[in-house]
Every structure is written in C-alpha cells, then in structure tokens.
C-alpha positions in Angstrom: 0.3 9.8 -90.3 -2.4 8.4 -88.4 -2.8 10.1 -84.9 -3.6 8.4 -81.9 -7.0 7.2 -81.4 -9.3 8.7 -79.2 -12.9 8.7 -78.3 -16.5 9.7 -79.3 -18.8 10.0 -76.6 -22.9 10.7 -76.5 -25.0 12.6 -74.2 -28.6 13.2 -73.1 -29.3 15.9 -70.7 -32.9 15.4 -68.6 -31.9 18.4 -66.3 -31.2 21.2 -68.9 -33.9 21.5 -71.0 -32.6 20.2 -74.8 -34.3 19.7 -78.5 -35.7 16.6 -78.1 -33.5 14.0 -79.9 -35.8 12.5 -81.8 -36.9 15.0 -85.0 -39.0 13.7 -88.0 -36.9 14.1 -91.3 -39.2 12.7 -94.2 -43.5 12.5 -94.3 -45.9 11.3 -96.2 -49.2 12.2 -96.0 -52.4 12.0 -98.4 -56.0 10.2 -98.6 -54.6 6.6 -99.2 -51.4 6.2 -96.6 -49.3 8.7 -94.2 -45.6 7.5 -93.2 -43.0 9.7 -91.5 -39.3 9.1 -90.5 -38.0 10.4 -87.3 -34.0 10.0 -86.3 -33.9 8.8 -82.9 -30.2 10.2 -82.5 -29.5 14.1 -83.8 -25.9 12.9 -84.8 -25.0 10.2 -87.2 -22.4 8.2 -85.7 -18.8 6.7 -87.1 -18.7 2.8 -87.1 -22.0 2.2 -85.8 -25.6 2.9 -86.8 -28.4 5.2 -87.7 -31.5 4.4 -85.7 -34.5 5.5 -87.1 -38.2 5.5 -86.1 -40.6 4.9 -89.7 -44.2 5.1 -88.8 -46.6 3.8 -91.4 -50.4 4.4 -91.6 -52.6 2.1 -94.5 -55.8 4.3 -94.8 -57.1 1.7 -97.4 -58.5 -1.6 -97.6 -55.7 -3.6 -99.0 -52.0 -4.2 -97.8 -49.7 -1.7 -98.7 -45.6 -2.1 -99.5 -43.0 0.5 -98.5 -39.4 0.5 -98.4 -36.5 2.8 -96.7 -33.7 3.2 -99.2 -30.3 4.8 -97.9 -27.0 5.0 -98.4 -24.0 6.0 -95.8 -20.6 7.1 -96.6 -17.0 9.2 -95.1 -17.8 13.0 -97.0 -19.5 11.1 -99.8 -15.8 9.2 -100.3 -17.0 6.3 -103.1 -14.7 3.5 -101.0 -16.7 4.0 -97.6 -20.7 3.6 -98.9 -22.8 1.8 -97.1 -26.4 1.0 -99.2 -29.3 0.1 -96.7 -32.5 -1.4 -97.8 -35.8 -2.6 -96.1 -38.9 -3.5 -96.9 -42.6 -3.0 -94.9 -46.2 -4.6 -95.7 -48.8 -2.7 -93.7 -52.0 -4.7 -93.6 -55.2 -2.6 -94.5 -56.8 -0.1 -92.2 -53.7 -0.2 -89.9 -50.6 1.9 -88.3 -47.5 0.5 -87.7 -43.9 1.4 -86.3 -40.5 0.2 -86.9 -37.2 0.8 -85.8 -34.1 0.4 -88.2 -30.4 0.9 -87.9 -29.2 2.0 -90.9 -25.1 1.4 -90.7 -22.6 3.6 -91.0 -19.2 3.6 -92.9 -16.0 1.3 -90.2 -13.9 2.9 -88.6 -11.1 2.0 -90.8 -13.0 3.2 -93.8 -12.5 6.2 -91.2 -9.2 6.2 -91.3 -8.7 5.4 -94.6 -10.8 8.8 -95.9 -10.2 11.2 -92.8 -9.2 14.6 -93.7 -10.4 14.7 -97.0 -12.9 17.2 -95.9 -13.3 21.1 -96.3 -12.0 21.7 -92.7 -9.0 19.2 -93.5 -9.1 16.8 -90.2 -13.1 17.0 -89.6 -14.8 14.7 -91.7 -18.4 14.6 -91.9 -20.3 11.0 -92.0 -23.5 11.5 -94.7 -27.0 9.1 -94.2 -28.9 9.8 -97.6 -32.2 8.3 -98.1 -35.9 7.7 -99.4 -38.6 6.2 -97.9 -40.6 4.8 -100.9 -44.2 4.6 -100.7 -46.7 2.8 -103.3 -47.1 5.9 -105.1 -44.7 8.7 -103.9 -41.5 8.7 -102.1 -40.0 11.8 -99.8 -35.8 11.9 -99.3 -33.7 13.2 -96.4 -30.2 13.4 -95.1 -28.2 13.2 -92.3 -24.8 14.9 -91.0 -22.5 14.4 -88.7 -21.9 17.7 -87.2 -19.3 17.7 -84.7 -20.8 20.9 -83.8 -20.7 20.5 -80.1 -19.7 23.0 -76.8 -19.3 19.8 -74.8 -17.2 21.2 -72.0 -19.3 23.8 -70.8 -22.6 21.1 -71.1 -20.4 18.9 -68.8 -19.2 21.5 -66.2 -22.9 22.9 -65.9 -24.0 19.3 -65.4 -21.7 18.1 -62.9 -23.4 15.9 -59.9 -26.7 16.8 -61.1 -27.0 13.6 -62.7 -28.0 15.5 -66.0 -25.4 13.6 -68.3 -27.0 10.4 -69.5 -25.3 9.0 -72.3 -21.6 9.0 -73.0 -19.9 6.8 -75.9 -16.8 6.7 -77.7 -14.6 4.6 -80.4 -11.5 4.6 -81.9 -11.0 8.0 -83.5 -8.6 10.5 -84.6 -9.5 13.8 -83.9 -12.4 14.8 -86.3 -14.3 17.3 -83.9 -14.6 21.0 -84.5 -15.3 23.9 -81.3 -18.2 25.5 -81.9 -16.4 28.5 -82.7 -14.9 27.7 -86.1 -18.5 27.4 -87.3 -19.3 30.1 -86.4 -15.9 32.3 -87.6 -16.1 30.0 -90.4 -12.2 28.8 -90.5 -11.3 26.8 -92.8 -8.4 25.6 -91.0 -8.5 24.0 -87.7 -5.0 22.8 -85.6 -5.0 19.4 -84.5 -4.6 20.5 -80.8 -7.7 22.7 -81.0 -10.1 19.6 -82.6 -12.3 17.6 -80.3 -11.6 14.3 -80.1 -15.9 13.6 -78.7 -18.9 14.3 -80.1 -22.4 15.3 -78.1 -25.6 13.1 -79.8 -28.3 14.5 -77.6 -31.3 11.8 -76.7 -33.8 10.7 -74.3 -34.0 7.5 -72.8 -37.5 7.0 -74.2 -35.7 6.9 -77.6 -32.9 4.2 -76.9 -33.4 1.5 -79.2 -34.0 -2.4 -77.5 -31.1 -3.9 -80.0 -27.6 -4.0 -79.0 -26.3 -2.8 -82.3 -27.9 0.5 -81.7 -24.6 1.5 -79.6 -22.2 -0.1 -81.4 -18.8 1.2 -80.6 -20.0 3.4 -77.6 -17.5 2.8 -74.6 -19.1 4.5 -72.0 -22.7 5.3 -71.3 -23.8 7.0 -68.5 -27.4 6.9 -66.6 -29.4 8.1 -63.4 -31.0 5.6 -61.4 -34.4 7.2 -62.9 -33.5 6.4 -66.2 -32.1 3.4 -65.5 -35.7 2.0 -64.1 -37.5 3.5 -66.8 -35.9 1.3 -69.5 -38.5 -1.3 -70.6 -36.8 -5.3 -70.2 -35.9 -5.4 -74.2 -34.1 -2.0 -73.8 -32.2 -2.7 -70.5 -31.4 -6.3 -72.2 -29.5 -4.7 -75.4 -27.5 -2.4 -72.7 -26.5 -5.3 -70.7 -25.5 -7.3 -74.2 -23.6 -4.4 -75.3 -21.5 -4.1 -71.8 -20.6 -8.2 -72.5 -19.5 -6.8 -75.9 -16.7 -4.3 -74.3 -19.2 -1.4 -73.1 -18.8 0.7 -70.1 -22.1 1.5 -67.9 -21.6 4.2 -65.5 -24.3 4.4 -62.8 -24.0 7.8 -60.9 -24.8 5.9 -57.3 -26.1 2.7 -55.3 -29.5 3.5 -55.5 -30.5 1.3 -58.7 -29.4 -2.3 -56.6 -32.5 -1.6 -54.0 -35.0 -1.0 -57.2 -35.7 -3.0 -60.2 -32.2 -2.0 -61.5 -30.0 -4.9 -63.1 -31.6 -7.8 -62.3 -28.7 -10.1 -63.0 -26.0 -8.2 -61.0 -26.1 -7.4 -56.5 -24.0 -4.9 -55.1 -21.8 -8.0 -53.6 -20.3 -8.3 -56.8 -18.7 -4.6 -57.2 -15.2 -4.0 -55.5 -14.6 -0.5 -55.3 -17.7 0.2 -56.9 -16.8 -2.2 -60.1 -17.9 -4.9 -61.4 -16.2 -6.6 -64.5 -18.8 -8.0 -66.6 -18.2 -10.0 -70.2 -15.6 -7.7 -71.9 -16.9 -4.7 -70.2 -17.7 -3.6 -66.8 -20.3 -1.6 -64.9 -18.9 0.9 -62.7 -20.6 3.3 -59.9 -19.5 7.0 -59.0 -20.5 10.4 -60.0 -18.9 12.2 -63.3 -17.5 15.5 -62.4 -14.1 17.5 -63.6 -15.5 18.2 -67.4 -13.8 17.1 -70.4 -10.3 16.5 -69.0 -11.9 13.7 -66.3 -13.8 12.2 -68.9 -11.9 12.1 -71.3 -9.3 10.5 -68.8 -11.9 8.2 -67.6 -12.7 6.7 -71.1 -9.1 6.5 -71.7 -8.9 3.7 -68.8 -10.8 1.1 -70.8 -9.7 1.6 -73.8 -11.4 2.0 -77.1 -14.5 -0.8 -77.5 -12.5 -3.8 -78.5 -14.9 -5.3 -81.2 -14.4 -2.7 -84.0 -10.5 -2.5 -83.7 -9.0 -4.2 -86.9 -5.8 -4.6 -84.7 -7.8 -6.8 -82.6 -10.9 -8.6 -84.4 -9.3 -8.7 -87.9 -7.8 -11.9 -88.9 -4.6 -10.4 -89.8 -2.3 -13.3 -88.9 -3.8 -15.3 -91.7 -1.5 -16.6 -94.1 -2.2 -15.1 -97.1 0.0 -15.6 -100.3 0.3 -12.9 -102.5 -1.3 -13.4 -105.9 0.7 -14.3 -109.2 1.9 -11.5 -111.2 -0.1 -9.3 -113.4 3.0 -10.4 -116.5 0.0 -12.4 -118.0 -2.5 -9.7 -118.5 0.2 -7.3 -120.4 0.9 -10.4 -122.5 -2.8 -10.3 -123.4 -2.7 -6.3 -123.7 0.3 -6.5 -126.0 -1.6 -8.9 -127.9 -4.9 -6.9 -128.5 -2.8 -3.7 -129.6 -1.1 -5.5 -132.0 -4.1 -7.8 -133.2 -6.6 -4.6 -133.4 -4.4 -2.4 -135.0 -2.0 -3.8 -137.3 -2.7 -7.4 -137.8 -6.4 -6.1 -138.1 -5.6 -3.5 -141.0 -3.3 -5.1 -143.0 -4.3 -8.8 -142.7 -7.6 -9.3 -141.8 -9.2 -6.2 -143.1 -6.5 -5.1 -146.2 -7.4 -3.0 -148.8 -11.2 -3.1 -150.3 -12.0 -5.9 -147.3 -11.6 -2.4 -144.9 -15.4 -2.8 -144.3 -14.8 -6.3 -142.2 -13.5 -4.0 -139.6 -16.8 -3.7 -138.5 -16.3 -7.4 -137.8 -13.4 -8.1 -136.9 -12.7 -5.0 -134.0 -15.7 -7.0 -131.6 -14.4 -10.6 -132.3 -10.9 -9.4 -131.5 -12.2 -7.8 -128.1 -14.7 -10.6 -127.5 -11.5 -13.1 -128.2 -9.3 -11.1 -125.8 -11.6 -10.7 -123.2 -12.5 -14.4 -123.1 -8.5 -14.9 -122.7 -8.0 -12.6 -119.9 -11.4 -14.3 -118.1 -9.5 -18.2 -118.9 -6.1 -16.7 -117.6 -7.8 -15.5 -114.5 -9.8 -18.9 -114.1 -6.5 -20.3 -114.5 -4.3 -18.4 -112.6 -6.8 -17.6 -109.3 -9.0 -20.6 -109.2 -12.7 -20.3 -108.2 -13.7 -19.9 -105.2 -11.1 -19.5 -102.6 -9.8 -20.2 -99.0 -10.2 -19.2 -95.6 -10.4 -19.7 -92.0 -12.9 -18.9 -89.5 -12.7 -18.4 -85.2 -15.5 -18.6 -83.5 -16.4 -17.4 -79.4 -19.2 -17.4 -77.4 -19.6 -15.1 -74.3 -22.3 -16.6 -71.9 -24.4 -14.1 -69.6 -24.6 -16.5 -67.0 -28.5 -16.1 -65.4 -29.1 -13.3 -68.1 -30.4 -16.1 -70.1 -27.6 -14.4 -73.0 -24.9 -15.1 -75.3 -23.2 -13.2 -77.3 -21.8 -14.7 -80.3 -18.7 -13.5 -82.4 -17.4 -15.1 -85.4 -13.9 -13.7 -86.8 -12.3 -14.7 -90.0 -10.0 -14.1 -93.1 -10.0 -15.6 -96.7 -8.2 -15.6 -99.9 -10.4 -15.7 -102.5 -10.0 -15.8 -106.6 -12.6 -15.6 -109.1 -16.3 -15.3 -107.6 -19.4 -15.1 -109.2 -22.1 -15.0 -106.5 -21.0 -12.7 -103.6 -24.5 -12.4 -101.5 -24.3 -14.3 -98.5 -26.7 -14.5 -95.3 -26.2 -13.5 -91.5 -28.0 -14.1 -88.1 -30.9 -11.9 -87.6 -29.7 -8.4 -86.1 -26.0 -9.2 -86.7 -23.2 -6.7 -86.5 -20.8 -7.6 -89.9 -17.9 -5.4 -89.9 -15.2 -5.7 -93.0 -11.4 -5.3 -91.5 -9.1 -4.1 -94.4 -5.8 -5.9 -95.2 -3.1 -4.7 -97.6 -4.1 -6.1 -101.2 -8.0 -5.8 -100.5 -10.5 -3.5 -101.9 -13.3 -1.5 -100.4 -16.0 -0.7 -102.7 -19.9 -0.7 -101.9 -21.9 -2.6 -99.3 -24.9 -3.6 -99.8 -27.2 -4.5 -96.5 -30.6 -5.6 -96.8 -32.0 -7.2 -93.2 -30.2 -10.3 -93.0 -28.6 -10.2 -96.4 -25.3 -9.1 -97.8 -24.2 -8.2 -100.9 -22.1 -5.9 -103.3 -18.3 -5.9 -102.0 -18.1 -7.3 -98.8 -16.3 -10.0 -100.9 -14.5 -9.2 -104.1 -12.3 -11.4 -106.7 -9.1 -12.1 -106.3 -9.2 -10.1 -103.0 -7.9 -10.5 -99.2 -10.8 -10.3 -96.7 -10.8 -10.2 -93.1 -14.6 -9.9 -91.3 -16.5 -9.8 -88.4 -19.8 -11.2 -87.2 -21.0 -10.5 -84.0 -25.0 -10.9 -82.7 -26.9 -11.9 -79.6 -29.1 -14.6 -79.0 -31.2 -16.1 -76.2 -29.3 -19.1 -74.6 -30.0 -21.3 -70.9 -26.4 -22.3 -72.0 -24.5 -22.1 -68.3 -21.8 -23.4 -65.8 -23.2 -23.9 -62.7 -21.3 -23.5 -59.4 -22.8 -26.5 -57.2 -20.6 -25.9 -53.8 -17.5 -24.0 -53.0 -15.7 -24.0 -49.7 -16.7 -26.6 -48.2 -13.3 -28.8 -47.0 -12.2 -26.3 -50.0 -13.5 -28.4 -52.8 -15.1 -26.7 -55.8 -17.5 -28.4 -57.5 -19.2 -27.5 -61.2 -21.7 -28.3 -63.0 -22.3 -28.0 -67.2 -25.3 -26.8 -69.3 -23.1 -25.7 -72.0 -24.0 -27.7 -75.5 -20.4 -29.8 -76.2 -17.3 -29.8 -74.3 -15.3 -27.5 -72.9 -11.3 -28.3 -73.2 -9.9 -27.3 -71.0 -12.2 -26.0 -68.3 -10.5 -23.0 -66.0 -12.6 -21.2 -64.0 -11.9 -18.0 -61.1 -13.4 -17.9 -58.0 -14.6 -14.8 -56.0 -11.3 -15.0 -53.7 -9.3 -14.5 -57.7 -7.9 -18.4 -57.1 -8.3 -20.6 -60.4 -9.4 -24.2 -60.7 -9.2 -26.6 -63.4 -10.7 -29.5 -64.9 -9.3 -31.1 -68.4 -12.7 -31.0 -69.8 -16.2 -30.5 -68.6 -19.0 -31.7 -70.8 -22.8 -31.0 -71.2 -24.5 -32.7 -67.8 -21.5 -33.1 -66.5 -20.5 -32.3 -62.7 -17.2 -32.4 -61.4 -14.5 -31.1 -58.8 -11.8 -29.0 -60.1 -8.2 -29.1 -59.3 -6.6 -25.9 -57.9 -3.9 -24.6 -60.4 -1.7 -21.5 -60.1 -1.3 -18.3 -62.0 1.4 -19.6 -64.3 -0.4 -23.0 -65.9 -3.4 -20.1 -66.4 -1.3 -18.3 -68.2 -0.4 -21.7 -70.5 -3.3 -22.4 -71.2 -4.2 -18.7 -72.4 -0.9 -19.1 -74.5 -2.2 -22.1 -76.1 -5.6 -21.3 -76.8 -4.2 -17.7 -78.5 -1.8 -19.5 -80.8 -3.9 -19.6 -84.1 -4.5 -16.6 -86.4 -7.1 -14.7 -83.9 -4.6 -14.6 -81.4 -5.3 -11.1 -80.3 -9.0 -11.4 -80.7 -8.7 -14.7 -77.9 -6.0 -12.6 -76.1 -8.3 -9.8 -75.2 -11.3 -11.6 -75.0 -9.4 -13.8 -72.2 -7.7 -11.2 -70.6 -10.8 -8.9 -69.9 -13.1 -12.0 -69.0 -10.5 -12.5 -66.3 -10.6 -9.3 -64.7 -13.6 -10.1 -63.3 -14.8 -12.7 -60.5 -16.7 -15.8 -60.5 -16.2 -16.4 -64.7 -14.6 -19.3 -66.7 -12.9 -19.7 -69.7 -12.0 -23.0 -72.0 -12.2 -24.0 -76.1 -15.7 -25.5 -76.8 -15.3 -28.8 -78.4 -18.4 -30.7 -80.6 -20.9 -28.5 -80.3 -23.8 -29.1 -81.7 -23.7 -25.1 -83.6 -21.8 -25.3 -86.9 -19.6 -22.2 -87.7 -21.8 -19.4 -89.4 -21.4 -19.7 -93.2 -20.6 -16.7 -95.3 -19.6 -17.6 -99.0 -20.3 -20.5 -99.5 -17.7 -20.9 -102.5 -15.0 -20.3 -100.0 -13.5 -23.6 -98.5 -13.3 -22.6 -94.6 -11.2 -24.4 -91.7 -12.8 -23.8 -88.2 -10.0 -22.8 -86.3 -11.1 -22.9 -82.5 -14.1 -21.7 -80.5 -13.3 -19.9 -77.3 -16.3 -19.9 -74.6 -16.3 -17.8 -71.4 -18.8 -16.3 -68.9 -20.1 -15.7 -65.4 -20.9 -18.9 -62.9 -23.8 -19.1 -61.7 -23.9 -20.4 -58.3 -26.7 -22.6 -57.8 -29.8 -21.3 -56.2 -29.8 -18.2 -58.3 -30.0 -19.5 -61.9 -34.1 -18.6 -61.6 -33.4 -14.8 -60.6 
C-alpha cells in the first residue's frame, strides 16, 4: 500500500564546518591527458539529477575525444535504469570543464520498486559510471545514503542562518536514523524512517541550469549566499521557483543589495510573494524537523513530477485487441514443429530435412505473429499533446511545458529529439512498460516509447523570451489598460490586479493594446472550467490555480502562435490540444530593470 507522500529536503551548512560537497570520484592522469570527475552533490537524488563536475586536460598537440558513460537505477531494479551518455573534444594543449546532470530514476519508478531493498522501506538510488578516455577509462559509483542526523544539524543551526539548502519531492518514507547503520538493523518501522534526506553543498557548487533542482520544494539561503550567486546561477533558481519551487530567504536584507533583481519588497504580503507556480517567502527557519517538515507540507509536493498531475491520464486510451491470435499462432507452431514436422515433412529416412525444416517453420511463424501484429496494432500510433508557457515577466524568461499521452502499436524507430537542457519525465499508466532509458544530450532513445504500449510524458525546459503583457495604466478613472508582446493571441485574456480584482478582454493579440472589462470571481472561475476541460485538466487546473495566488499575473489559451508543438515520435499522429499562457504584468516603465 502506498504511504502518503512526503518530502526530501537538502542542506548546506556555511556556519558548522562540513566535508566539502563537492569530492572527486574518478581521475585520469598520465603524460598525454589528465581528466577527473568531482560530484557536486554528496547524495544522489530521487527524480532529479546527478550534477557532476568533469575536468579535462589535452597535454598533446591534437584534439582529444572523451565520454562520461553512466547508468542510474532504484537498488539496481532493471525497470528503473536510466543510461546517460556524453561526449567531449578537448582541443590540443588545453583544459576544460563541464558540468553534467546525469538523471535519476522518476519518482514513480520510485514507487513502483520501493522496498525491495535490504532494509525493506529504504531504498537506495545507484549512479554507476565511466569516464572514457582515448586510451584508458576509470569507473565510479554513487549512493543514496539516507544516512543523515538531520534533526540535531537543524536544532544546532537555528537563526544562525547556517541552513542553506532545503528540497523535497513526493516520497514515501525511504530514510533511515543514523542509528540503524550503525546497530546494523535490518528492520526499520515505518514510524521511525525519515521522510528527508541532508545532501550537503556549497553555494559555489550550485549548478546555473534549472534542472539541477528538479523536484526540490524548498531551498533555503542567507542574504550572503544569495549575492554570491553569479547571474546564470541566480537565473536557474528563479526558473525553478516559476516551475513550483519554494525560496526561503532568512530576512529583508537581500531587496537593498543586488538580490532578485526582478522582484521589490512591495510585492511580498506577509513576507510572500507568489511567483510562477512557486513563491518566495521571507522569515527565519527555527523549531527543527517538526517546523520544517510542517512548513514544506504547506506547499505541497513540486507539482511537475506528480503523475497525478502532469501525466495525461484522462486520455482516452482503448485497450488493445486480445492476445487469442498469438495462441492461435503458438498452437500452430507446436503442432507444425512437432508432429506435422516428424511424420510429414521429415518421415522416416527424410529425418535429416529436420535440419531444414525446424528454422523455416520458426522463420514462417514468426513472420505470422509480426503480420498479425502489423495487422492487429497498426504502425505508428496516436496521441495528443498540451502545451503551457509560464512567462517571467521582466526576467526576460519562459518556462515551457509540454504534457502528453499516446497509444501507439508497432514502432520501429523510437529515438526522438528534445530542446536543449530539457527535463523529459515518463508518467506510467496501467498497460505500459518501463524498461531502459536512454539519454544522450538532446537525444532520447531505448524505451521511453515502446510497441503496442500506453505512454504518458513530460517535457519541460527554459528559454530566453522578451514575450510579455504590459500594464500601460491602472487607476486612472478606474480603467485598466494592457498592452501585448506575446507571439499569437491570447483567448481569453484574464488578468489580476494588485488590489486581487480581475479584468477581462476576449482576446488580446501581439501589438495589441486595450482596456479590459472588470469581471467577478465567478466568470473567472468559468473560464478556468473551460480552459481545464481537455485531458490535462489537472495539469491546467494547478497551473491556474497557483498562478492566481499571486498579484499582478494573467492567464488565457494562446491561439496561432508562431511555435509549433514540440515533436516527439514522429510516427505518432498528435492532436494539439490547447496551450495555456500565464505570467507576471509588467507595468510599464519597469520592463528595462
């Protein structure tokens, strides 16, 4: 029975002295080339990502190739692995660095392999790799610990600002106390697991792509820390609080420094301020495990990596004929390569043409199961795709999300491409199969599509975008008037001001301005009906309903834009079933900050 789902959260401490987070793990050295591998994090985390730091030196004078080869799975489960590739060319006489994420086994692989492990409730997630070099190659591997005294870390730290990074996604309890290591149980009750895990590291070490905290809910830093980050860093923060994050800053002292540029201490009420899907907050963390964990438990888990919310589970998937064709085909072999073949086609001194006969007969039947299945499932397959786009408003951001599900039958090329640094997550539904994934940069491959299968995935990534409404005047003889920069047309346009009233146009189009119509709280809530009545429902439901929360934002369905729907498999005939945009206003005179 699956428990309720709880959190994981990460920490850096910069008051008490700690192992430095980031540790080397693999090295190459001799007189031609020198290459090391350093984890940036000291725990591997569930439903997210690996970063790692590869440094590669060329001591020669010609280009060299290398490649980082690893492969992620749920206590080495066979239905969770994740393989990783990537490829480097150092030029000659040169030293460079790279950061990769190497993935991580979902969170419903999670739940789907949990408590398979030796301490029956703790399972361990395993990063295996290589880094290959032109003539040698060094492995490593990763754990998962879980190995973590958290509570006495957080009560020691309390108000001293030492707590800098706190995440957490949807997870059963798969923590053990330190203890049980140490006394070596092999049992542990589900009321004495943790339900967080501590990944100590430094700001210095947090990665400038967004992915790098996927499924984190709530991160934590000082003011100091906050200012240190360089612009790429503090970007991939801010993208991952539009994705559903939580920032918590400990105090007000970050809005008078260089801090979050895009955001003023006018819009926090009560020391929050909603922001995308997530929210920045400001206030001290103190109590220990109980108020955090309480805290956390507010917000809810991070919304994007919940199959109950981003899978396309409402898709209308018929269930595949019957398997009566196949034993008709079985049946047929037994008696055609026994029998028939012994006594007919290979009777008494013609015994030797069984040497024949035995690989047409399988050659024969396998050729009709392959026709039956051609004829049965089709080629190819159907499916249908959602799209949303969060705009950061004068961030200069947008983060982009593409849900979908499909039915498909017989494929025969399943590689497929994605944005650069996209998140791809793989939702299970009752009738798939979860097999290897294969992830190479931008590429996918192995079983993130399979024959005759049910699929449900996400895509999510970031991009630069000037795409934004602009609030031309408000107040004045209480007319509100808007401008658009957003590529296509937004139908309908609803939009909340800072004093929570709503306003509404029918549509607003790219270099269009006009004044909106007040509307109450009940034709909002129509129009949210309406625009969650296709298969992503819950996906546009909670995408709406935290965009809302905050102040100043808009929300509408984007209409002939100029940005086709990603393509996945391209032998799967996809419908486009909506494309919900929201975001902050910007209020003119402040797009340039």
């Amino acid at each position: 029975m699956i428990r309720k789902f709880l959190s994981l959260l990460v920490f850096v401490a910069s008051v008490v002295p700690f192992a430095a987070a980031q540790s080397q793990i693999a090295k190459i050295d001799n007189e031609e080339l020198s290459g090391t591998v350093s984890r940036l994090y000291d725990e591997v985390v569930m439903g997210g990502y690996l970063p790692l730091q590869v440094r590669l030196q060329n001591k020669t004078d010609r280009p060299q190739k290398w490649g980082l080869v690893a492969s992620s799975s749920i206590d080495e489960n066979r239905g969770s692995v994740l393989d990783f590739s990537r490829q480097f060319e150092v030029p000659a006489k040169a030293m460079e660095t790279f950061v990769v994420l190497v993935p991580t086994p979902s969170l419903v692989d999670f739940e789907a392999v949990r408590n398979q492990g030796y301490y029956y409730g703790y399972s361990s997630v395993t990063v295996r790799g290589r880094l290959v070099g032109p003539n040698e190659e060094r492995t490593f591997n990763c754990y998962s610990s879980g190995k973590t005294d958290f509570d006495s870390l957080l009560s020691s730290l309390s108000g001293r600002n030492g707590v800098d990074i706190v995440g957490y996604g949807k997870q059963v309890k798969p923590f053990l106390p330190e203890r049980y290591f140490e006394e070596s149980k092999g049992y542990v009750p589900p009321h004495e697991r943790y339900e967080i895990q501590l990944v100590e590291l430094q700001p210095t070490t947090m990665v400038a792509d967004w992915r790098g905290y996927w499924g984190f809910g709530l991160i934590v830093l000082s003011t100091n820390e906050l200012v240190s980050l360089n612009p790429l860093q503090l970007q991939a923060l801010m993208n991952w609080v539009r994705a559903g994050g939580v920032l918590t800053l400990p105090d007000w002292s970050w809005s008078s420094r260089k801090g979050i540029q895009e955001l003023e201490r006018d819009d926090f009420e009560r020391g929050v301020c909603f922001y995308g899907l997530g929210r920045v907050q400001v206030g001290p963390i103190a109590g220990g495990y109980s108020f955090v964990a309480n805290e956390v438990g507010k917000e809810g888990s991070f919304p994007l990596n919940k199959q109950s919310v981003s899978g396309v589970l409402g898709y209308a998937f018929e269930e595949f004929a019957s398997a009566g064709g196949y034993y008709v085909v079985l049946m047929c072999f037994i008696v055609l390569v026994g029998p028939v073949n012994l006594m007919v086609f290979c009777r008494g001194r013609r015994r030797y043409r069984i040497f024949l006969t035995t690989p047409l007969i399988v050659v024969a039947c396998l050729t009709l199961i392959g026709l039956y299945s051609l004829l049965r499932d089709g080629v190819g397959g159907e499916g249908e795709r959602f799209r949303m786009s969060v705009f950061g408003g004068e961030a200069n951001q947008a983060l982009r999300i593409q849900s979908q599900g499909s039915q498909v039958g017989m494929i025969f090329d399943r590689s497929f491409e994605v944005p650069g640094k996209a998140h791809v997550e793989r939702f299970f539904i009752p009738g798939g199969s979860r097999k290897r994934f294969e992830v190479e940069e931008g590429a996918r491959g192995g079983d993130w599509f399979v024959s005759r299968s049910k699929n449900s995935h996400l895509i999510a990534w970031t991009e630069s975008s000037r795409e934004q409404i602009r609030l031309e005047s408000s107040g004045a003889g209480g007319a509100v008037v808007v401008s658009s920069r957003v590529k296509g047309t937004l139908e309908p346009f609803v939009f909340k001001d800072k004093d929570e009233r709503y306003w509404y146009a029918e549509s607003l189009s790219l270099g269009e301005t006009k004044t909106l119509v007040p509307i109450d709280a009940q034709e909002v809530k129509g129009h949210r009906t309406q625009l969650a009545a296709g298969k992503a429902a819950k996906l546009y439901a909670k995408m709406m309903e935290r965009q809302l929360r905050g102040k100043q934002v808009f929300f509408g369905e984007l209409k002939n834009g100029p940005t086709p729907a990603w393509d996945t498999l391209g032998s799967v005939a996809w419908e486009d079933g909506g494309h919900l945009a929201l975001g902050r206003v910007v209020v003119s005179g402040k797009e340039g900050k």
